[in-house]
C-alpha positions in Angstrom: 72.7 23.5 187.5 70.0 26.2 187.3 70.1 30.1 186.2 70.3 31.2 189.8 72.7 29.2 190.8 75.1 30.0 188.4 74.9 33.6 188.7 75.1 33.5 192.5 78.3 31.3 191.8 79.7 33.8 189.6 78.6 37.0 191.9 80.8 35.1 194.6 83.5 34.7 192.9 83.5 38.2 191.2 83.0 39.5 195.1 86.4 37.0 196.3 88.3 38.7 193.1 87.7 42.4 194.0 88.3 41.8 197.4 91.7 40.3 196.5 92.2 43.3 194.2 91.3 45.9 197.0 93.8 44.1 199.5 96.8 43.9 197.0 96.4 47.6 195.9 96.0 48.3 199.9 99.4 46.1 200.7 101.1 48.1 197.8 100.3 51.4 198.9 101.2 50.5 202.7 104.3 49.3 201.4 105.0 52.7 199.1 104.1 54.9 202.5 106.3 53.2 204.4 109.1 53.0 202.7 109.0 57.0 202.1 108.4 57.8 205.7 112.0 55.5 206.5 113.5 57.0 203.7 113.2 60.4 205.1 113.2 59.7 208.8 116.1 57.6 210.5 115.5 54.5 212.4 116.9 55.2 215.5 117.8 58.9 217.2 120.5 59.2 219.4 120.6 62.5 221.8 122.6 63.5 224.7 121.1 63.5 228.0 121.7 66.6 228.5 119.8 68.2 225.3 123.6 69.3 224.1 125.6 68.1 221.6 127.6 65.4 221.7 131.5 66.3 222.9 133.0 63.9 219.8 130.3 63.0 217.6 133.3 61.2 215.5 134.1 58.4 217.5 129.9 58.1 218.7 129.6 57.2 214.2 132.5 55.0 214.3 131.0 53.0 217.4 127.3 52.9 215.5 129.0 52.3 211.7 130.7 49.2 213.3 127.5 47.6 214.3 125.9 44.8 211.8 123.5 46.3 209.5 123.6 49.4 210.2 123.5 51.0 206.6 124.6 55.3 207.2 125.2 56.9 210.1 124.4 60.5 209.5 124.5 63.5 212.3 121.8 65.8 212.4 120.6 69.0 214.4 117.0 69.7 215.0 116.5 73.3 215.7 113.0 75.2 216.4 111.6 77.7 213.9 108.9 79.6 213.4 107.5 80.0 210.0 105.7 83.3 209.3 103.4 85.1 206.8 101.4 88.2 206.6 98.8 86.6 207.9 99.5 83.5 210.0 102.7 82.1 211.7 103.4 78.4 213.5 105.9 76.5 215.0 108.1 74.1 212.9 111.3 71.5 214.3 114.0 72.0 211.8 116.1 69.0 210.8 119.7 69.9 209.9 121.9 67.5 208.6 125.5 68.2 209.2 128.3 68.1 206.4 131.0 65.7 206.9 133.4 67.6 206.0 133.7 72.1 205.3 134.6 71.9 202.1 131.9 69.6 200.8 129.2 71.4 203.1 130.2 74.6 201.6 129.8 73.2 197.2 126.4 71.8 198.6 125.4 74.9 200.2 126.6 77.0 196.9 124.6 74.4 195.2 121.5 74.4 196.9 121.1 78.3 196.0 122.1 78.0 192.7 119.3 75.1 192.3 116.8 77.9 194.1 118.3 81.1 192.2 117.4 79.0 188.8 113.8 78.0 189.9 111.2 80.0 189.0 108.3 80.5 191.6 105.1 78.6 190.2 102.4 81.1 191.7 102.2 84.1 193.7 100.0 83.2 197.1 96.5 84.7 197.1 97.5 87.7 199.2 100.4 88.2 197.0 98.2 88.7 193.6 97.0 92.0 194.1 
């Protein structure tokens, strides 16, 4: 086998290995993406017809929980927002999710501001700095 053929042979097969390389990492991070966009967003929505809420979202779970793999059944609100600053505002879709029961709604809510009342902010905005 000559010079030449032996480097184009091992140019090949260095081309076929980072190819492989690229598509792996590629698959891997298609797989990381989608698995936090379902983790955060549910598979299916259910809404009213009517845009109101349901009259007994209790026995609407129970009906969905009983179906096979269905894994949580969680209700939600989506309310609209607008987000504001000194200098811009825009339009946000709020995603509620609603406490099964008062009394546990109420310790998550106490702990949610505690968890915010013990961060500190990491940097004032650029308006802010003066």
């Amino acid at each position: 086998m000559r010079f030449t053929s032996f480097i184009a042979i091992i140019g090949i097969a260095a081309g076929v290995a980072g190819l492989v390389v690229a598509q792996a990492i590629a698959k891997g991070f298609a797989d990381e993406m989608r698995d936090k966009v379902l983790k955060n967003t549910s598979h299916v929505t259910i809404f009213d017809e009517s845009n109101s809420s349901f009259a007994n979202p209790q026995i609407i779970n129970q009906k969905i929980e009983r179906i096979e793999n269905v894994q949580n059944v969680e209700p939600t609100t989506y309310e609209s927002a607008v987000i504001s600053s000194k200098e811009n505002s825009s339009y946000a879709v709020l995603r509620i999710k609603k406490f099964p029961a008062k009394e546990q709604g109420a310790k998550e809510i106490i702990r949610m501001k505690q968890k915010t009342k013990d961060r500190k902010p990491k940097s004032k905005l650029p308006s802010e700095k003066k």
